[in-house]
N, C-alpha and C positions, 0 to 999 in steps of 0.2 A: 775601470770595469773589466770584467774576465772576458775576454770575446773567444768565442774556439774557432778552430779552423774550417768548421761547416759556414760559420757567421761571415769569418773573413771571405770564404766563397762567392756566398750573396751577396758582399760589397764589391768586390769585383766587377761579378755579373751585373750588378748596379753599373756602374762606372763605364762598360764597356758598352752598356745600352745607351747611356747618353750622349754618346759620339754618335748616334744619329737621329734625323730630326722628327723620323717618325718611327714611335716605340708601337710594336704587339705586342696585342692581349695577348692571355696566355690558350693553351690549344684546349678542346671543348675536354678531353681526358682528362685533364691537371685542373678544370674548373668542375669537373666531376668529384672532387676531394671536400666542395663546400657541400656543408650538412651530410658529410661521413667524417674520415679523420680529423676534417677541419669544420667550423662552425658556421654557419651561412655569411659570416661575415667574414670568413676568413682567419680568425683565430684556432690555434692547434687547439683541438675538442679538450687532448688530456690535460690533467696535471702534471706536476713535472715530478720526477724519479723520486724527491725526497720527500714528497707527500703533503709539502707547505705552500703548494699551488694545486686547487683540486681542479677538477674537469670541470668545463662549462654546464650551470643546471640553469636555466632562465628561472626566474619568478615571476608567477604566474597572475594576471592582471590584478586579481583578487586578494592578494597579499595581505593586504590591511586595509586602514579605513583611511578617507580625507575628511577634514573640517572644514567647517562653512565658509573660511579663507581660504581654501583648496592647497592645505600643506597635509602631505601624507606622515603613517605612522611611520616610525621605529621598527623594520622587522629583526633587526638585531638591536634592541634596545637592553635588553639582559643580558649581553655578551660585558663580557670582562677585558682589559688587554692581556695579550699571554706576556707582555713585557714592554717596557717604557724604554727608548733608545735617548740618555743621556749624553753631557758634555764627557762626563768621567766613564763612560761605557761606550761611546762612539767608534772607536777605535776597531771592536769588534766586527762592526756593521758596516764599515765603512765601503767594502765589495759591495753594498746594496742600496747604496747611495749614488747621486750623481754631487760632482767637484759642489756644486751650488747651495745642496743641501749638508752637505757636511760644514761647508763655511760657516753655514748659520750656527751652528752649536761651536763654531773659535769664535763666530762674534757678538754671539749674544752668550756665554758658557753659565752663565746662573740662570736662565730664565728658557731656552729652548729645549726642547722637548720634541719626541717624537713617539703618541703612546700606537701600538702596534698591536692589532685584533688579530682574531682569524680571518683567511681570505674567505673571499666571495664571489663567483663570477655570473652575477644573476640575470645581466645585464642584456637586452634583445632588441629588437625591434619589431615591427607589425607585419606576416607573412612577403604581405604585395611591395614591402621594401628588400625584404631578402630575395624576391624574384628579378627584383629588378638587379640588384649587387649580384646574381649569376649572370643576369644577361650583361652586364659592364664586363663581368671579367673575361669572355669571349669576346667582345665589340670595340670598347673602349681603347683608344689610343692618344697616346701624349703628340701634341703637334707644336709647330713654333718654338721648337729646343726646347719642349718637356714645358713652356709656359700658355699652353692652353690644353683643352679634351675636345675630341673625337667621337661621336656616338655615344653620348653618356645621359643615362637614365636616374633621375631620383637624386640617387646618393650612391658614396663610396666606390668611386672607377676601379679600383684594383685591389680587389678583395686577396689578390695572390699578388702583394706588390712584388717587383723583381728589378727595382729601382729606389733611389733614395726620396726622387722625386715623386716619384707614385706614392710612396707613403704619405709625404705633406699634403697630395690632392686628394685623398683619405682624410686627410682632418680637414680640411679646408669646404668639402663637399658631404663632411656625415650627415646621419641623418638627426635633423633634431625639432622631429614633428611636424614637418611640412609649413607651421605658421606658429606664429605667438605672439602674444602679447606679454609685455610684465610691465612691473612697476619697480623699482631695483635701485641702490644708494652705492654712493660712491665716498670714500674716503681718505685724504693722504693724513695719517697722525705723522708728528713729528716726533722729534726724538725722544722728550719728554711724555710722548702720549696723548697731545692733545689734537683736537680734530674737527673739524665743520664735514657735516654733508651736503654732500651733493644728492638732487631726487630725481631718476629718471622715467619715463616713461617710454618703453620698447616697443618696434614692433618689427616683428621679421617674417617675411613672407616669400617662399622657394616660387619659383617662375608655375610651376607645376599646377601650382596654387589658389593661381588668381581667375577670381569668375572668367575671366575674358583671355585667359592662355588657349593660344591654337597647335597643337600639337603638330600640323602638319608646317608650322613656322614656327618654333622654338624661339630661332632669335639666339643672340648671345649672352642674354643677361640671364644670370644662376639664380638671383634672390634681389629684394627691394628689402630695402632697411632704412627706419627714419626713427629718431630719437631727440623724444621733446626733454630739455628742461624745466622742470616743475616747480624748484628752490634749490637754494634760496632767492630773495626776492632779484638778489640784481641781476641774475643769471635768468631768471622764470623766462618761457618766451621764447628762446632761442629754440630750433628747429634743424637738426643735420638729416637728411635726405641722401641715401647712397643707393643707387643702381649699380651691384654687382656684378660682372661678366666673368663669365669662363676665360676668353682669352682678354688680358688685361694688356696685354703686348701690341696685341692686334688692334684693339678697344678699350684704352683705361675705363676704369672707373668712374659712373659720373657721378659726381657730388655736389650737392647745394647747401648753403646754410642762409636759415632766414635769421638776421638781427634784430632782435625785437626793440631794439631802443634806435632803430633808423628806419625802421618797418619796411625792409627790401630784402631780397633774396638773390644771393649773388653766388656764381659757381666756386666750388672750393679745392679748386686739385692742392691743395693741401694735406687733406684728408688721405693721408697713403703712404706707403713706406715711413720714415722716422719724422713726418710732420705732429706737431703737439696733436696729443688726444684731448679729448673735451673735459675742459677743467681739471685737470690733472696736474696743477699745479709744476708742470714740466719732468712729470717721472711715468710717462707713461707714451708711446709712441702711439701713432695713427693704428701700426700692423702689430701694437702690445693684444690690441682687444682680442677677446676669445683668444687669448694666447697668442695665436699667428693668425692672421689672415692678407690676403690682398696678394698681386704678384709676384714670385718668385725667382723672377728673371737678375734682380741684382747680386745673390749670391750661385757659386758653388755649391755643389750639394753631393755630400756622400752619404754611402748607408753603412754602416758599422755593422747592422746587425741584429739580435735581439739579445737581451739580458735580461735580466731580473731587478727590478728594484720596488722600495716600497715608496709607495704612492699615495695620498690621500682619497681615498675611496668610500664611498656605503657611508655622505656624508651627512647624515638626517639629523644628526644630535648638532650638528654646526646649524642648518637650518630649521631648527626649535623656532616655532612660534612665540613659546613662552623665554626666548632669549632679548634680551634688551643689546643694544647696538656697541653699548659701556664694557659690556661683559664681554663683546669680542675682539672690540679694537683698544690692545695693551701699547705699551711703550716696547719699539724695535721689532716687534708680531703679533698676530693676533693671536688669543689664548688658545696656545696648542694642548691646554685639556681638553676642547673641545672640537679637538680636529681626530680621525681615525686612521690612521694607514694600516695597506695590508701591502702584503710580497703579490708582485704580477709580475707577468713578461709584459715587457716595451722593446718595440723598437726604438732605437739610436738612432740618430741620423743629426751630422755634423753640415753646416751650413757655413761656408767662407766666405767675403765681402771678395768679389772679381773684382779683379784692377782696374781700375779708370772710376770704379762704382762709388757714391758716396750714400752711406748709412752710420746713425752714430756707435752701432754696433758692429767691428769686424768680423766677432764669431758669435753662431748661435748653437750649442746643445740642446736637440730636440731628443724628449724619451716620451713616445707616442703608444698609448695603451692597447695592445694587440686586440682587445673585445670590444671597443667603441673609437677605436683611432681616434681617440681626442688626447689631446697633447696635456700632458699629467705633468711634468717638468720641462723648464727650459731654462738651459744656464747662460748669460748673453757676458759677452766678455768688450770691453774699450779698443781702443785704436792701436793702446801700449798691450795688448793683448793680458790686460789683467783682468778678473772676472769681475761683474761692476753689480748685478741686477739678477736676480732670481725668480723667475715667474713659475708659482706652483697652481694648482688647478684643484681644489677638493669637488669632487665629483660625485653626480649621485645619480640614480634609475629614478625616473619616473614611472613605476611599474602602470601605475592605470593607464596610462598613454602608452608604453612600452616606449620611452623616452630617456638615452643616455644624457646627461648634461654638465652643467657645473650650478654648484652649490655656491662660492666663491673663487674669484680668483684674485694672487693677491699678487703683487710684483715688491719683491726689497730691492732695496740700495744698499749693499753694502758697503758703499764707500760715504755717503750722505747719515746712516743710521735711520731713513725715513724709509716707508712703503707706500705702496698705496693697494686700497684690498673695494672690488667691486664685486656688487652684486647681490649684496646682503638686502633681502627684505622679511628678514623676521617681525619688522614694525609695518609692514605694508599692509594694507586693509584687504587686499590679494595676493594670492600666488601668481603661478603661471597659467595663464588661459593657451590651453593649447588649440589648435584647429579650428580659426577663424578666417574666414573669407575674407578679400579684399576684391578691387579691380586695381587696373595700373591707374585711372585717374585718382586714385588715395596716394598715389605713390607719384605722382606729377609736381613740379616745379609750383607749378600755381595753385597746391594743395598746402602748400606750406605755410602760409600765410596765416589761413583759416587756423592750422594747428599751434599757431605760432600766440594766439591771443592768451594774455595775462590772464 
């Protein structure tokens, strides 16, 4: 990647903040820059010099329609690609690529593809969260060596990160509708293509959220997350339970899983850093999900910077209703005619395994999308520091909720030839139900149970 000497700066300035253990926000003047040159969330408003990144324009709730499954239309359904990035044309592209995704086209050179649209940056969120992302960027502070927050509201603590670390707690804290439910399949095909699913039922719900949050007690926990198994049959029943907290250092994570074939519910500190992810046939970590998540205290972390690369975005023709499950899980990736990328700015940001730490990942390459900080790329490299695993993220707006998210995410292997690609509910009888209430007794040990029935 090209980084210039303004980038190298911010890495620096990165680096030198984390030598202390409590980081400032930034001053109310430099936070006075969201919604003028920079965008309430923090992204530079323009496009860039050569006109293949245009200015931020939101799209406006009304964009199109949803069907009685609550999957929205195509607003660029007529667009064309202005050019397909091939094995035999790569070469060109390759400054706009991260190491991860260029491997894919040496290891799969007949069948990968990268078809490339016009950019878009339509992407927003709902007033009363942009008000809260100004007030983080004057308040907010990193505590406990950068692995917890300080005064943090909603979503997105550092809309002006000046840290490598502030960026990840940007992805880790977006904003993504306050609550939801889905229904969503999981799949690892094999080399040849073939594949069983997995059926999930989600639900995620920010502290903020819940009937019974008391604001003048917060508390440390950030979101409640519980995730039934539906199918197949020998799996059905199982039940994972995670209470999330801001500081994970101070306060892990608490986790439960109910086993439906011993009918008991047992804590699962498991569930975290590089422990198996659920059903994943062993190619997918605890802190794979949603790309990264969980605490950040076992690596290093630098900022590089920002660059440009293309990213799968504006992904509505990947989740088609009218797609069957056949038509997107190939042999070695999913059909990348049905995937879009376009040119963004991402931040970079280089993550090292600190000594003494055990992860089966040494290094992680994060490129974290400057308009919805959610992490678009990550290139994860082994212990012999060779790059092993590529997690890409095709990403889409929920305009009617004014909701950034993911469409799928898919993790390869390149040393294995297997993937595995979650999230797909083109065959689900729903979409996403956004903005439903819970209390914390739904999110209770002894809730699991009940959820847990075949």
């Amino acid at each position: 990647m090209k980084i210039t000497k303004s980038m190298l700066r911010v890495g620096v300035l990165g680096l030198s903040l984390l030598a202390s253990s409590v980081m400032a926000a930034v001053s109310a003047s430099e936070a006075a820059k969201l919604g003028t040159s920079l965008t309430p969330m923090g992204a530079e408003r323009a496009g860039n010099a050569a006109g293949t990144i245009p200015a931020w324009a939101p799209l406006p709730k009304n964009t199109g329609t949803m069907d009685a499954r609550g999957f929205l239309s195509d607003p660029y359904a007529s667009e064309k690609p202005l050019f397909v990035i091939t094995a035999q044309t790569v070469e060109q592209y390759k400054d706009k690529l991260s190491p991860g995704q260029y491997a894919m086209f040496k290891r799969y050179p007949d069948t990968y593809r990268m078809p490339v649209y016009p950019s878009h940056r339509g992407a927003s969120v709902p007033d009363k969260v942009f008000a809260a992302i100004k007030e983080n960027a004057v308040k907010t502070q990193l505590i406990a060596d950068g692995n917890g927050l300080q005064d943090f509201n909603t979503a997105v603590p550092f809309p002006i990160p000046q840290s490598a670390l502030e960026v990840i707690w940007n992805h880790i804290t977006r904003y993504r509708g306050g609550s939801v439910k889905r229904l969503v399949t999981q799949a690892v095909p094999q080399q040849n293509g073939s594949y069983s699913l997995v059926y999930f039922e989600d639900q995620l719900v920010y502290r903020d959220q819940m009937k019974d949050y008391d604001p003048a007690n917060p508390g440390n926990v950030l979101f409640y997350f519980k995730q039934s198994v539906t199918a197949p049959a020998r799996l059905a029943g199982s039940v994972l339970l995670v209470h999330e907290t801001i500081d994970q250092v101070k306060e892990p994570r608490s986790a439960w899983i109910y086993n439906a074939g011993q009918r008991r519910v047992r804590r699962a500190p498991q569930v975290a850093y590089d422990g198996p992810g659920t059903a994943a046939d062993g190619l997918r970590t605890a802190d794979n999900l949603d790309m990264f998540n969980g605490a950040p205290d076992r690596y290093d972390w630098k900022l590089e910077g920002k660059t440009e690369l293309y990213i799968a975005e504006d992904s509505y023709k990947l989740d088609s209703p009218s797609l069957k499950y056949d038509e997107i899980l190939k042999a070695g990736h999913i059909n990348q005619d049905l995937a879009r990328y376009e040119l963004r700015r991402v931040w970079h940001v280089v993550a090292t395994l600190k000594e003494g730490q055990r992860h089966i990942y040494a290094k992680r390459d994060f490129y974290i999308d400057e308009d919805t900080w959610q992490a678009a790329v990550i290139d994860h490299y082994d212990g012999r520091g060779q790059l092993w695993r590529v997690a890409e993220a095709h990403a889409q707006y929920y305009y009617n909720v004014q909701v950034p998210w993911y469409t799928l995410e898919v993790l390869y292997d390149l040393q294995s030839g297997r993937y595995l690609a979650l999230g797909m509910k083109n065959e689900e009888k729903s979409a996403y139900d956004f903005g439903f209430k819970a209390s914390t007794a739904d999110f209770s040990p002894a809730a699991l149970r009940q959820d847990g029935v075949r």
